[in-house]
C-alpha positions in Angstrom: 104.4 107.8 101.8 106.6 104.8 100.8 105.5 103.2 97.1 103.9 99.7 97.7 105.4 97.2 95.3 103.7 95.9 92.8 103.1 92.3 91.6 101.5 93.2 88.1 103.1 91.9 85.2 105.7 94.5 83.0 103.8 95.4 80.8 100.1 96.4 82.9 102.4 98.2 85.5 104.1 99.9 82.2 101.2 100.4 80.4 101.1 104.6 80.5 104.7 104.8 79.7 105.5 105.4 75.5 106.8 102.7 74.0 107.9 101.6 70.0 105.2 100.0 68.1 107.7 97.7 66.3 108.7 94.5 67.7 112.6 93.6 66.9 114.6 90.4 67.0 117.5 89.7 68.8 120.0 87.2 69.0 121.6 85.9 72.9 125.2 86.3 71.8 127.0 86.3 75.2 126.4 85.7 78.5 128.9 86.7 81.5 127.9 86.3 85.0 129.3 89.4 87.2 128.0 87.8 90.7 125.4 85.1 91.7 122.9 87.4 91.4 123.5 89.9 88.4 124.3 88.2 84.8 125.2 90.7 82.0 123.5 89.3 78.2 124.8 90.8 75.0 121.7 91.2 72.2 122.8 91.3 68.9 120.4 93.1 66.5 119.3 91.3 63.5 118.0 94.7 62.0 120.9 97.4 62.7 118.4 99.8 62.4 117.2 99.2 66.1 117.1 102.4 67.8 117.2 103.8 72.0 117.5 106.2 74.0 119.6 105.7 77.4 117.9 105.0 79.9 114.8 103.4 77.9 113.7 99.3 78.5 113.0 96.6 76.4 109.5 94.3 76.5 111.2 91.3 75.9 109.0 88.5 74.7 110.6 85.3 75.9 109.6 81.9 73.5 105.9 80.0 75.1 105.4 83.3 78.0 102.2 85.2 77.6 103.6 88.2 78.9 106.9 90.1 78.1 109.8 91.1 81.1 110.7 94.7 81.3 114.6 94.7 81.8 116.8 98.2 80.9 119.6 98.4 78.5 122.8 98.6 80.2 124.6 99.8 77.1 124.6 103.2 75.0 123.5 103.6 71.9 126.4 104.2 69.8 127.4 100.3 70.6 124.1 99.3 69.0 125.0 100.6 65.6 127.3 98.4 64.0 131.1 99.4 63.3 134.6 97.9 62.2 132.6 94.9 60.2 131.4 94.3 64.4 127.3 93.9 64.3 125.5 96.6 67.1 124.7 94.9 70.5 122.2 95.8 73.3 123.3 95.1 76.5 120.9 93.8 79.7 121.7 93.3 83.2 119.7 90.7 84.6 118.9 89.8 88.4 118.5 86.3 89.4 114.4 86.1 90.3 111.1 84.3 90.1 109.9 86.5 87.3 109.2 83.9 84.8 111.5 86.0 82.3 114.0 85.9 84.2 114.4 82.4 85.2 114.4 81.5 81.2 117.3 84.2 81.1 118.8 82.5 84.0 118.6 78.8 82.2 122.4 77.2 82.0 124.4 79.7 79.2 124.5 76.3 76.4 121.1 75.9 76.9 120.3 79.7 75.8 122.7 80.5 73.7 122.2 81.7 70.3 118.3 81.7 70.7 116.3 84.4 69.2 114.0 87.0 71.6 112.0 89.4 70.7 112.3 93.2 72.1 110.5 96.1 72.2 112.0 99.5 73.2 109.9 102.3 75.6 110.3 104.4 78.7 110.5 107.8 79.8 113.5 107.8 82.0 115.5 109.3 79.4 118.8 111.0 78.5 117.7 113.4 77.2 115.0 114.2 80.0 111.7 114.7 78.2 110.4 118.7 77.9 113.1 119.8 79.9 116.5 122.1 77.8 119.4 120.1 78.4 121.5 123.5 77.3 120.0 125.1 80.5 121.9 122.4 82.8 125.1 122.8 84.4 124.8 120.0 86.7 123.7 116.3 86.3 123.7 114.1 89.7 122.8 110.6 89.1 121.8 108.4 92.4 121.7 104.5 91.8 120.7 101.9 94.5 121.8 98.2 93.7 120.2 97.7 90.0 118.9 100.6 90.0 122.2 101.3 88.3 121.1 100.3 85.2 119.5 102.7 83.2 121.9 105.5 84.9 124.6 103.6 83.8 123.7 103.7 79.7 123.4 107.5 80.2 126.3 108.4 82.2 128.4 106.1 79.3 126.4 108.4 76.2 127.2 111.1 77.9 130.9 111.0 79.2 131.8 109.9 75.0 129.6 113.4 74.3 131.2 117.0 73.4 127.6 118.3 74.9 127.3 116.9 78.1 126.6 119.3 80.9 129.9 120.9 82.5 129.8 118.5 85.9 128.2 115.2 86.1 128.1 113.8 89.9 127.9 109.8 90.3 126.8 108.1 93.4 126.1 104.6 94.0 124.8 102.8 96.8 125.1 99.0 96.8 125.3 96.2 99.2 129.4 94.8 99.8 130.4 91.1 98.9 132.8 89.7 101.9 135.8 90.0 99.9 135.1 93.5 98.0 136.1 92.4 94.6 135.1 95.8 92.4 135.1 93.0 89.6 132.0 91.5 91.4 130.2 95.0 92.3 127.9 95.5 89.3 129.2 98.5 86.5 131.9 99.3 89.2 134.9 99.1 87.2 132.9 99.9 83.8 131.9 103.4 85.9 135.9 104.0 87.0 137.1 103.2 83.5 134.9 105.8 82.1 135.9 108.2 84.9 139.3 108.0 83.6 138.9 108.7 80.0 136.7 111.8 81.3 139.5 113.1 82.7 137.8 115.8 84.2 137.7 117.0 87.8 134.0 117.7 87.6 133.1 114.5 87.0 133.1 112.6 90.1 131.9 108.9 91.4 131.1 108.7 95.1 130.5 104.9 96.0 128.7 103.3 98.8 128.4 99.9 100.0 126.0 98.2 103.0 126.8 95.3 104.9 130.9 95.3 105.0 130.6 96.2 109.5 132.4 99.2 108.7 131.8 103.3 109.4 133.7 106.2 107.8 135.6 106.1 104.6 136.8 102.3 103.3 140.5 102.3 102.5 140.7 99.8 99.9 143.6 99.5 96.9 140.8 98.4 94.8 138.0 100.9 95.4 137.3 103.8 94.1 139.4 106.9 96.4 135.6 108.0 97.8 133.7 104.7 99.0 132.4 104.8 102.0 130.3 102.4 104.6 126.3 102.5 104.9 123.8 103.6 102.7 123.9 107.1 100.6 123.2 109.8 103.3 121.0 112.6 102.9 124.0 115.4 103.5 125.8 113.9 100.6 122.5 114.4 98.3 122.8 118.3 99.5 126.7 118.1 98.8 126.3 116.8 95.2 123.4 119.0 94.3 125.8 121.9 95.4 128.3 120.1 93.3 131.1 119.7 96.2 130.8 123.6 96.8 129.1 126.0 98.6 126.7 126.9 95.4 123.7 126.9 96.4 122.8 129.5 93.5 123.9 126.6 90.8 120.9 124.6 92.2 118.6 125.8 89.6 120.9 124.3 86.8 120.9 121.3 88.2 119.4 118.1 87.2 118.8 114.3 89.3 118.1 111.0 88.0 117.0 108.7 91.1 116.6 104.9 90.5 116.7 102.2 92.7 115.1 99.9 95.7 111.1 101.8 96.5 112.3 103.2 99.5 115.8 104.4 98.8 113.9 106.3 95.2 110.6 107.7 97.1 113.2 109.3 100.3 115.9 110.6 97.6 113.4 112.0 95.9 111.1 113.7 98.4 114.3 114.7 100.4 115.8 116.4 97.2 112.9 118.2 95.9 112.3 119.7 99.1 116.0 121.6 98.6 115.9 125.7 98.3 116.3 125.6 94.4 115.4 121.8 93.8 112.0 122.5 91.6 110.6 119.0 91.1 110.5 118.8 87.8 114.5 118.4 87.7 114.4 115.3 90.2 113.9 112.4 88.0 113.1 108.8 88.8 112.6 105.3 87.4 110.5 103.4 89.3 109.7 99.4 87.9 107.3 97.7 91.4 
């Protein structure tokens, strides 16, 4: 059964997840719009000492709002630490909405600037994966639809500058097209290519796709990643990652999925994955914020 979205405030619709008990402050230190939706915002910690997980949230308490937004960090946490006389940063990847938070994110850059938030880091969908022996897996697949990118992106960054991150580490990424495909203007694109390359491993792949360009097949483009391809993420390139581009089904059961993105693209991937010979639920993971 498809979720129903939800139009309760962060932090009722949160309220089971763990969160901090300490409330931080934060300084907006830079603002850089990626399309007209998405605007990245760079946090800078007042207290170094604030500490994440990837893949974790902040509450973040806006000046005169009752209630906090919920937006995830987009960065690692390494950058958060400070380092070469450089204070630590959180980064946040905001989407152009009527949530009241939002819209005070979205003011004019000089009118925000410099202001201090306050934060508040929780969440579950975490790198490493609660209760579950990140030694035992061989196999990470991460599935993002649109801005569902966000916390995937913070641990696939962690984890490609790690000695211990599992042997292959599948990417794929679902996202509606601009007209002029500009990878500049596709959220995390060239940030997800750039770490590819200092990977420089074979087993760790990014498959990309992109609605709306009137396209089928493969896209040919000097500018896009080799693999991109037209329409949404299919259900036989799920099967293919989980197999990790081979025909292994036996590796299944050292194999782990984060899912996050739009309600319906999350609740398919993840009922259609966990019904895989091999797929125990447990090891199909998803971030769900309606």
């Amino acid at each position: 059964m498809a979720t129903v979205r939800s139009s309760l405030p962060h932090e009722d619709r949160t309220a089971a997840e763990p969160r901090e008990s300490n409330l931080e402050p934060v300084l907006l230190s830079n603002i850089r719009q990626v399309n007209d939706t998405i605007r990245l915002l760079r946090l800078t910690s007042v207290d170094p000492t604030l500490k994440f997980l990837p893949g974790q949230w902040l509450d973040t308490f806006i000046p005169g709002l009752p209630k906090a937004g919920g937006f995830t960090i987009t960065s690692t946490p390494s950058e958060a630490r400070p380092s070469g006389g450089h204070p630590g940063h959180i980064e946040l990847a905001v989407q152009k909405s009527t949530n009241p938070p939002a819209q005070w994110l979205w003011q004019p850059s000089e009118a925000i600037m410099g202001k201090q938030i306050v934060v508040r880091v929780g969440g579950s969908f975490t790198w490493p994966p609660p209760q579950l022996d990140t030694g035992r897996i061989n196999r990470l697949v991460l599935i993002a639809g649109g801005v569902g990118i966000n916390p995937l992106i913070s641990i696939f960054g962690q984890l490609i500058r790690s000695a211990s991150r599992p042997k292959e580490i599948h990417f794929i990424y679902g996202t509606k097209a601009e007209s002029e495909l500009d990878p500049q203007r596709i959220l995390f694109l060239s940030r997800l290519t750039d770490l590819i390359a200092a990977a420089d491993d074979r087993n760790v792949t990014l498959r990309l796709f992109l609605t709306g360009t009137g396209d089928e097949g493969r896209i040919e483009h000097g500018r896009l990643p080799n693999k991109t391809y037209a329409g949404r993420i299919t259900q036989s390139e799920l099967v293919r990652a989980i197999d990790g581009y081979a025909d292994d089904k036996a590796g299944r059961s050292n194999t782990l999925c984060y899912v996050c993105g739009v309600p319906r693209m999350t609740d398919e991937s993840v009922e259609f994955i966990s019904r895989q010979d091999g797929m125990a639920k447990e090891r199909v993971l998803c971030e769900k914020w309606w």
